[in-house]
C-alpha positions in Angstrom: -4.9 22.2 1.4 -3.9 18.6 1.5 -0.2 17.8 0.6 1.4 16.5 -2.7 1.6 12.3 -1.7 5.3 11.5 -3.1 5.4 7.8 -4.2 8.5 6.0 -3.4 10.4 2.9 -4.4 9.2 1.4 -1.2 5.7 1.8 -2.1 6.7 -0.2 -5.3 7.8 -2.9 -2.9 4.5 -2.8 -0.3 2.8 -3.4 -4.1 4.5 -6.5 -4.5 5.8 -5.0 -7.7 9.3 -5.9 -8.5 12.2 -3.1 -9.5 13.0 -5.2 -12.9 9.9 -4.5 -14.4 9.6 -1.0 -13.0 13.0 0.1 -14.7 10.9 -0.2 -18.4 7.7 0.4 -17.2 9.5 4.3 -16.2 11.1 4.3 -19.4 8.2 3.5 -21.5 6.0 6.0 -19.7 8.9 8.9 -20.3 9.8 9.1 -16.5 13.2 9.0 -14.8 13.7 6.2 -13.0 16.6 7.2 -11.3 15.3 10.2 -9.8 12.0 8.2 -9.1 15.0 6.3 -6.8 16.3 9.2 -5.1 13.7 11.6 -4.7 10.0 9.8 -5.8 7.2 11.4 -7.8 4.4 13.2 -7.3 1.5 10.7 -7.1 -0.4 12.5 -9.9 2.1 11.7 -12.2 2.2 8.2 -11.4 -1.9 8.2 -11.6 -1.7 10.1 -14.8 -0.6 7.2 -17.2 -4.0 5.5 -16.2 -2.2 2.2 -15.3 -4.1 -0.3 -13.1 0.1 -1.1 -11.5 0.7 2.7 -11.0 -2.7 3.2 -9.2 -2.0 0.2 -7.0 1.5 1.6 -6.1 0.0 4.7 -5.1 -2.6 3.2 -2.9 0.5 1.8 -1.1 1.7 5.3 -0.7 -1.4 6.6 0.7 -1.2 3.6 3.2 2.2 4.3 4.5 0.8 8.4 4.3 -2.1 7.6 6.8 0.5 5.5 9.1 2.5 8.4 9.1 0.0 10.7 10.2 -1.8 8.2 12.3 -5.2 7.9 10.2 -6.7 4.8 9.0 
């Protein structure tokens, strides 16, 4: 069983996203930002809004997952 991928503000950063327009992007999409901040999200809630920025966030994630594990 493969484990939940928790997305985290430094995967918004390895995007090239910026935190400014994050902060309403959370809001608008009913998500807490500040916990987002201190704890990340599941990656399927990210991927369930069906934004093209949220998926690209999360492929950072699953980046910084594989060098964490040692898979390419």
């Amino acid at each position: 069983m493969r484990e939940t991928l928790i997305v985290r503000a430094e995967d918004i950063r390895a995007a090239r996203l910026c935190f400014q327009g994050a902060r309403p992007w959370f809001r608008r999409h009913g998500l807490d930002w500040q916990a987002f901040l201190a704890e990340g999200l599941p990656s399927e809630v990210l991927a369930a809004t069906g934004d093209a920025m949220a998926l690209r966030v999360i492929a950072e994630a699953e980046k910084r997952a594989a060098r964490m594990t040692g898979e390419d």
